[in-house]
C-alpha positions in Angstrom: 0.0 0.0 0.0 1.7 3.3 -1.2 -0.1 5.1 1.6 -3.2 5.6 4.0 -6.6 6.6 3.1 -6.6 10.5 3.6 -10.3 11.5 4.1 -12.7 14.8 4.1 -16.5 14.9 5.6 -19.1 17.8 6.1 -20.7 16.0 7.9 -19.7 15.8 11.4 -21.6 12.5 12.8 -19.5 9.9 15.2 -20.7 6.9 13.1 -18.6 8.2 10.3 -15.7 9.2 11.6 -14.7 7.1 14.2 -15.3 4.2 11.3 -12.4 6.2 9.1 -10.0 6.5 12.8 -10.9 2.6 13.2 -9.2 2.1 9.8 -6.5 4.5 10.5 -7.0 7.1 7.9 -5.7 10.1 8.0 -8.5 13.4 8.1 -7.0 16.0 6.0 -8.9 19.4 4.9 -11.2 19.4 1.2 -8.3 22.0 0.3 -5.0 19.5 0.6 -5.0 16.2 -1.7 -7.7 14.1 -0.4 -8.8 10.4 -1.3 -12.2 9.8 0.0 -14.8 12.5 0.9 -18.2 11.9 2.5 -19.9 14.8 1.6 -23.2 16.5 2.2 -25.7 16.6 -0.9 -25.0 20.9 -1.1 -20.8 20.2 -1.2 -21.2 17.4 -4.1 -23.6 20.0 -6.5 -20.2 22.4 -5.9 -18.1 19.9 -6.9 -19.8 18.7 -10.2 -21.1 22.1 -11.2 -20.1 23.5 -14.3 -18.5 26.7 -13.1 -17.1 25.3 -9.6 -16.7 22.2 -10.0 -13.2 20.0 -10.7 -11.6 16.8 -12.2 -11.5 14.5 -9.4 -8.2 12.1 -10.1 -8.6 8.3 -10.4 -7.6 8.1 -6.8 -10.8 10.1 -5.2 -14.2 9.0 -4.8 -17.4 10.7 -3.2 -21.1 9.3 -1.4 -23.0 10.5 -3.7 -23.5 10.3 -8.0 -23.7 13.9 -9.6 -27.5 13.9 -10.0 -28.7 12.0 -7.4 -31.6 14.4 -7.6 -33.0 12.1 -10.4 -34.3 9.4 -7.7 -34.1 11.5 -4.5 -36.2 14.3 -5.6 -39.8 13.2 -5.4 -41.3 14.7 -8.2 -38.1 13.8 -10.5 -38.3 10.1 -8.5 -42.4 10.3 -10.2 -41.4 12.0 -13.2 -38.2 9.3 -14.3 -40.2 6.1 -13.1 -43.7 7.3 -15.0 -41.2 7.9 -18.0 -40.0 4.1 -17.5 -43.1 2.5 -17.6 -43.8 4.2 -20.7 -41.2 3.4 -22.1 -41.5 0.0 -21.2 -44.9 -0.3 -22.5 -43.6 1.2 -26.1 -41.0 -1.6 -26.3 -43.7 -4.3 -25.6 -42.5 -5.6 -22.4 -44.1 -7.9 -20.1 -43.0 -5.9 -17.4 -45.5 -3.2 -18.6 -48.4 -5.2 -18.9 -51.8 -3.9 -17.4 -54.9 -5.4 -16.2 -58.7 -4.5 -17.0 -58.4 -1.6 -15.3 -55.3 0.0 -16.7 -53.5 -0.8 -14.0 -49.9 -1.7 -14.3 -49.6 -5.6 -13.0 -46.2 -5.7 -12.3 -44.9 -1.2 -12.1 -47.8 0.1 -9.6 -45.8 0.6 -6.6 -45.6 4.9 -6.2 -49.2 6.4 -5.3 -50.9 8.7 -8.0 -49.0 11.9 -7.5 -49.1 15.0 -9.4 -46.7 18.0 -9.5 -48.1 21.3 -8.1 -48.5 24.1 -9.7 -47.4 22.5 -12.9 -50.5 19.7 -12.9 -53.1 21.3 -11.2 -56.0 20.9 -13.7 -55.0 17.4 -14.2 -54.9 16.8 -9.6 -58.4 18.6 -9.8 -59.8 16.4 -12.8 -58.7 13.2 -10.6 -59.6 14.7 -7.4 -63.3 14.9 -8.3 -63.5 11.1 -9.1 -63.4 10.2 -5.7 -63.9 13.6 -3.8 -63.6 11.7 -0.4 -60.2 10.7 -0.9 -57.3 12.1 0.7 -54.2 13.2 -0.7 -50.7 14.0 1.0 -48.7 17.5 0.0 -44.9 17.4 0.2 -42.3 19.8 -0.9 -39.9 18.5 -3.6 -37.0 19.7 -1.7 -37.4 18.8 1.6 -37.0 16.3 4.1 -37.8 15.2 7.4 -41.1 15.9 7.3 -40.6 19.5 7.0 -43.8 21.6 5.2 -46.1 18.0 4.6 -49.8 18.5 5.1 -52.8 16.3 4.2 -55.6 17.6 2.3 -59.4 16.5 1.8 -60.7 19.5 -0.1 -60.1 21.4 -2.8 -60.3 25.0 -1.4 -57.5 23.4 1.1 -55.4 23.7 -1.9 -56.6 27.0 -2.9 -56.4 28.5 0.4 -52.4 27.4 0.4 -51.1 28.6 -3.2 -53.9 30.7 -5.0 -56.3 33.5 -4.9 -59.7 32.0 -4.5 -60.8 34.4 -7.7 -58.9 33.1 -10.6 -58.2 29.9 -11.4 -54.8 30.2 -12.4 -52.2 29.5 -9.8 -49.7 32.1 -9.1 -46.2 31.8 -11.1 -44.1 28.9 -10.7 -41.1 31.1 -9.8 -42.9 32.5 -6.5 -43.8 29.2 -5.8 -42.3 26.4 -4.2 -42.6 22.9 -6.2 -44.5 20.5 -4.2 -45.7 17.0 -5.3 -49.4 16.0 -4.2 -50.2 12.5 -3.6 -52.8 9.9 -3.4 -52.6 9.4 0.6 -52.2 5.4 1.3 -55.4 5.8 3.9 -55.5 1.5 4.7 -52.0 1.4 6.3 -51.2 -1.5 7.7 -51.4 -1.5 11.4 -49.1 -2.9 14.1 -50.8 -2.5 17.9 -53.1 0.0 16.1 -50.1 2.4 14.7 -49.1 3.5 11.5 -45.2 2.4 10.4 -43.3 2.6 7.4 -40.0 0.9 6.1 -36.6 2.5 6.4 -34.5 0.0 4.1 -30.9 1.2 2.9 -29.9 0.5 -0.4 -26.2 0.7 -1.9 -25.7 1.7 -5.4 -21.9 1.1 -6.7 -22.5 1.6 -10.2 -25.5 2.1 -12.7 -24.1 0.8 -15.3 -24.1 -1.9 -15.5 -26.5 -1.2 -12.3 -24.7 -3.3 -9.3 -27.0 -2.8 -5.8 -26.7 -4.3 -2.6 -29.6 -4.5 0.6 -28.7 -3.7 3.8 -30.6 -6.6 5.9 -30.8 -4.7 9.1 -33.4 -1.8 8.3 -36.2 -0.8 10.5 -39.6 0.1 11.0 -40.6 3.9 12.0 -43.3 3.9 13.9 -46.2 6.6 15.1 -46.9 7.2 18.4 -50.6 7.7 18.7 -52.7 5.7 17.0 -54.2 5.7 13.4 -57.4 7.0 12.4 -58.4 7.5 8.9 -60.9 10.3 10.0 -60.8 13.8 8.7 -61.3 15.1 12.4 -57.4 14.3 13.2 -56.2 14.7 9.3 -53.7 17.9 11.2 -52.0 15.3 13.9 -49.2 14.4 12.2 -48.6 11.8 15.1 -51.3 9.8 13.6 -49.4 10.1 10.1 -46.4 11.0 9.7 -43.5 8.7 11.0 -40.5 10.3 11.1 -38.5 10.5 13.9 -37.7 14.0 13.3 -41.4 14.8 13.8 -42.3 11.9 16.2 -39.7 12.5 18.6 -41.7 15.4 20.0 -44.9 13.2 20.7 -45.8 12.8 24.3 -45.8 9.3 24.0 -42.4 8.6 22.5 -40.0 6.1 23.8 -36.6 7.6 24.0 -35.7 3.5 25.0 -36.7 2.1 21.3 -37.5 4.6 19.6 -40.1 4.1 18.2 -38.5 1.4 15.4 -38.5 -2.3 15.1 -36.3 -4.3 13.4 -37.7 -5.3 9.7 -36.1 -8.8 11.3 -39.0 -8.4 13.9 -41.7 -6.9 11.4 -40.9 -10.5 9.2 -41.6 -12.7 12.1 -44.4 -11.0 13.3 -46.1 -10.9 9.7 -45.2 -14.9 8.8 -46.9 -15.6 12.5 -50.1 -13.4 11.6 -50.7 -13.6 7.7 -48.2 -16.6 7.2 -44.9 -17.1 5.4 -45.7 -17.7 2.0 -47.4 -14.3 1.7 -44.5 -12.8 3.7 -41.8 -13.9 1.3 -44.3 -12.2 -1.6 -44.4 -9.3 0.4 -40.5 -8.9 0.4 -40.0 -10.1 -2.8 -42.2 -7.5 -4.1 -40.4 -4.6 -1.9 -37.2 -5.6 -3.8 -38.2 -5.5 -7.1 -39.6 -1.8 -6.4 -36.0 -0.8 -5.4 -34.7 -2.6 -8.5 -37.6 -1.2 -10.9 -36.8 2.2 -9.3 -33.2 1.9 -9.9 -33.9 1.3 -13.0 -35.7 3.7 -14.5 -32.6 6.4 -13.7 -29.5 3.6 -14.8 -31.4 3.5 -18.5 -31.6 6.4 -21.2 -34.6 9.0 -21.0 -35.5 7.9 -24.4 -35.7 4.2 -23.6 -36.3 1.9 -21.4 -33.5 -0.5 -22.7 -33.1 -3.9 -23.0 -35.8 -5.5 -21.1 -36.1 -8.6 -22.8 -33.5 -7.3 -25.7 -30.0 -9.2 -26.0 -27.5 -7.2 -23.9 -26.1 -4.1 -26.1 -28.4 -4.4 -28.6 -29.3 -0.9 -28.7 -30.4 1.1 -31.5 -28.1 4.1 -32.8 -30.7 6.8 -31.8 -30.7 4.8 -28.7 -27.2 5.3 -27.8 -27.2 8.9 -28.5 -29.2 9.6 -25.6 -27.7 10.1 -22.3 -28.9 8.1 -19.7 -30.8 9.7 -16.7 -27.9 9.1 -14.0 -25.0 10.5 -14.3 -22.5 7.0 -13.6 -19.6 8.9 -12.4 -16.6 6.3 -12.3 -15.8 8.4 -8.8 -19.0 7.7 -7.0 -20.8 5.1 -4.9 -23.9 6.3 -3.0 -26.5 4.9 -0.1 -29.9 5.6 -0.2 -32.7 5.1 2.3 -35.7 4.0 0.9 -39.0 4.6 2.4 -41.8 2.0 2.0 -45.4 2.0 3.1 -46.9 -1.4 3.6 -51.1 -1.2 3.1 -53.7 -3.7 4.8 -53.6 -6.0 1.7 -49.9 -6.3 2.1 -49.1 -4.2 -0.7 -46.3 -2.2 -0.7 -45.8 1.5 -1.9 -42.5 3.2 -3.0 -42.9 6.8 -1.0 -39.7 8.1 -1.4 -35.6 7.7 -1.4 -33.4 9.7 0.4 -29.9 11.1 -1.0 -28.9 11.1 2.8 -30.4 9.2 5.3 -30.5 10.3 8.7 -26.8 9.5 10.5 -27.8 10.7 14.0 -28.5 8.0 16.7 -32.0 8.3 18.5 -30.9 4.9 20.6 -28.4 3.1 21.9 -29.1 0.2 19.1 -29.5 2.7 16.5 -26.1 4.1 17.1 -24.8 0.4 16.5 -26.9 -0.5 13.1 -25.8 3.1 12.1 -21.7 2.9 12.7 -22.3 -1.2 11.3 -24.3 0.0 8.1 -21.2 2.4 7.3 -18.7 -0.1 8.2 -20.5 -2.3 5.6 -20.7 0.3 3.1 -16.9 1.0 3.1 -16.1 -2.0 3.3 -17.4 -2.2 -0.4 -16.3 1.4 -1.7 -13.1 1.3 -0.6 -11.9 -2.3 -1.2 -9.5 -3.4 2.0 -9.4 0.0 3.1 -6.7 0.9 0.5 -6.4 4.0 -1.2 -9.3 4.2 -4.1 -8.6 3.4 -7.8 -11.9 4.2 -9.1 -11.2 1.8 -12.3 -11.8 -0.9 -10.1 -14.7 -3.5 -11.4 -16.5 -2.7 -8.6 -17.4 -6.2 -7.9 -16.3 -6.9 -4.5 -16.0 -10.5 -3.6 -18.8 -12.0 -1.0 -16.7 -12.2 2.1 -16.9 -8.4 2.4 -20.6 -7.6 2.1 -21.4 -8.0 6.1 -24.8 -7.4 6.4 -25.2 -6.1 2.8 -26.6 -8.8 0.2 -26.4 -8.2 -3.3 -30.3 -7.3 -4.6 -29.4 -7.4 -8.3 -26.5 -7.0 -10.3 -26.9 -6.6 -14.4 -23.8 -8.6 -15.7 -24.9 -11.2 -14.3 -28.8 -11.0 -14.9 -27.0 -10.7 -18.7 -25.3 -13.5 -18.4 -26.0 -17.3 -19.1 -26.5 -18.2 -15.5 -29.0 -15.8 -15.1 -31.7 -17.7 -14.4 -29.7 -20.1 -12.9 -28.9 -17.5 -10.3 -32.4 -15.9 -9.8 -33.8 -19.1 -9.4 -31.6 -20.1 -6.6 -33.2 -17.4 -4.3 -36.1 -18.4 -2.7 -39.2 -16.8 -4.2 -37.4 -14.4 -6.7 -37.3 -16.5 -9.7 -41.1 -15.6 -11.5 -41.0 -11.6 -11.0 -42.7 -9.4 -8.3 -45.2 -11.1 -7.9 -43.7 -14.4 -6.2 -44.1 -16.7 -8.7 -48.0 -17.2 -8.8 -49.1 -16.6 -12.2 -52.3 -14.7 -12.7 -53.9 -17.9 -14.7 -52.7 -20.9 -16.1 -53.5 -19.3 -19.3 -50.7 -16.6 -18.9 -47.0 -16.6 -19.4 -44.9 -15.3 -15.9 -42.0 -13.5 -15.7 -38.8 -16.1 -15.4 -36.6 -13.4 -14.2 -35.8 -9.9 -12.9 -34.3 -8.7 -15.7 
């Protein structure tokens, strides 16, 4: 080794660097030669911008890809997997196939969501189809549950962006971007509470796409319990679970948190609703993360290859850049949020760019400093310093407590099947391997 590791962060959390001191790497400042830098989602815009930005050398990688934004923005998130699907459904796929109702069979795993101001007249035209639904509003931009508020009328909307007399809303550029959603209103309940999934998700490359699952992520759960009535629609401890917001509840547990391992969740669902449609349940919430991946690794003008021999693209094709930027110098770890409904359904909600590092618990501190153990272990092979050429294929031994979720060279290669098969209720698509009638041809893999 020609030297140690000499790192840069932003981001001044214990789980990160005590795990670069445990490998003895050496903190210099972002202004001296640096090898690996853990930034914050504001530094890594500086440093791929066109007018500040710089060639980072072969021996440099960062947390996150250039435009992240493309999957952790939730509008873009809606925007690049709606474009997928159609996509998909151009080409002819299987994947895209739809039932009776227009409903995607196999791609219908975000809620309905519509961009505000941009679609208003198309929210209001769905909004009075079912004018007893509920919808969710979140801004594009923010996190945490910062600025989310549920709606169940339309002058709720009108009272929060535009003057009741015209019907036009007020300019884009005065307004903030929010995205407005179809509100999951038949969560499924644990002791009467609402919960969603926090599941981490490691990206080393997009293309070919290479992701890993962290096994240990957790359930967030709501401290009072839910209702679905309008009465407590303003309590966001009835629906909102992040920590950030549920911490201040009355009834919060500094102790646990308020989280359950998804270990836990798994028992308890195979002891209540059995284990066959738990496995489905899972299986399903993986190929969501895959799908979603996905739909930024491929070019905005196609959905490529689903069925199509590897690099048989067509010229126009290839001309098009693909949605993700798949800088050579970047690796990045996401943290997924998943809503599971009453019928065991699960819903793609949103990813984050940069999932929450600070320790609300004593066993969250541990999964935290683990999950970023894990996650260098496989970015910065043996702890050497980075040569970002590397195949980024990292050899099983090293994963700890990530598994690898999908991996394209070898979904493209003649063991494919072979390989998808071998995992346990993985090898017929999402939907576990029951096909819809004996009639109808299943999916054989994930790819």
């Amino acid at each position: 080794m020609a030297g140690k590791v000499k790192w840069v962060t932003d981001i001044e959390k214990s789980v990160l660097i005590n795990n670069f001191e445990k490998r003895g790497w050496v903190q210099v400042t972002e202004n001296e030669d640096w090898n690996f830098y853990w930034m914050s989602v504001q530094t890594i815009r500086n440093v791929f911008s066109v007018e500040t930005g710089y060639r980072l050398s072969d021996d440099q990688i960062v947390n996150h890809f250039p435009n992240h934004y493309e999957l952790t923005r939730k509008d873009l998130m809606v925007k690049n997997i709606k474009r997928y699907r159609k996509e998909l459904e151009k080409e002819g796929s299987p994947l895209a196939e739809k039932d009776e109702n227009g409903k995607y069979l196999y791609l219908d795993f975000v809620p309905v969501t519509y961009m505000l101001p941009a679609d208003y007249n198309l929210f209001v035209e769905e909004f009075r189809k079912s004018p007893s639904s509920t919808w969710i509003m979140k801004p594009c931009g923010k996190a945490q549950g910062k600025g989310i508020f549920l709606i169940n009328k339309l002058s709720q909307i009108k009272k929060w962006s535009r003057d009741s007399k015209t019907s036009s809303f007020v300019s884009q550029s005065t307004k903030e971007a929010y995205v407005i959603s179809l509100y999951i209103n038949n969560p499924l309940l644990i002791g009467g509470r609402k919960f969603d999934l926090r599941l981490y998700v490691l990206v080393s490359t997009y293309r070919p796409l290479r992701c890993y699952m962290y096994k240990l992520g957790f359930c967030r759960f709501c401290t009072v319990k839910y209702t679905p009535s309008t009465s407590e629609l303003d309590n966001m401890f009835v629906h909102l679970t992040n920590v950030a917001i549920q911490k201040h509840g009355e009834d919060y547990n500094h102790i646990h948190g308020g989280k359950w391992t998804v270990n836990n969740l798994r028992l308890y669902l195979e002891s209540t609703r059995g284990k066959e449609v738990t496995s489905k349940l899972f299986d399903e919430i993986h190929w969501i993360i895959v799908q979603s991946l996905k739909a930024v690794a491929v070019s905005s003008s196609s959905a490529r290859g689903e069925g199509r021999e590897p690099g048989a693209e067509s010229e126009a094709e290839s001309t098009k850049p693909p949605v993700m930027n798949n800088d050579k110098h970047c690796f990045e770890c996401y943290g997924y949020d998943i809503i599971i409904d009453d019928k065991l359904k699960p819903w793609l909600i949103e990813v984050n760019a940069s999932p929450s590092l600070t320790s609300s618990t004593a066993n969250d501190r541990i999964l935290k400093y683990n999950l970023i153990n894990d996650t260098l272990n496989i970015a910065v092979p043996n702890g050497e310093i980075p040569d970002c050429k590397w195949n980024k294929s990292p050899p099983k031994e090293v994963l700890g407590n990530y598994e690898i979720l999908y991996d394209e060279e070898l979904a493209q290669g003649d063991g494919a099947d072979r390989e998808l098969r071998s995992r346990p209720g993985q090898s017929l698509g999402p939907k576990g391997g029951r096909s819809r009638d004996s009639g109808r041809t299943v999916l054989t893999t994930w790819k």
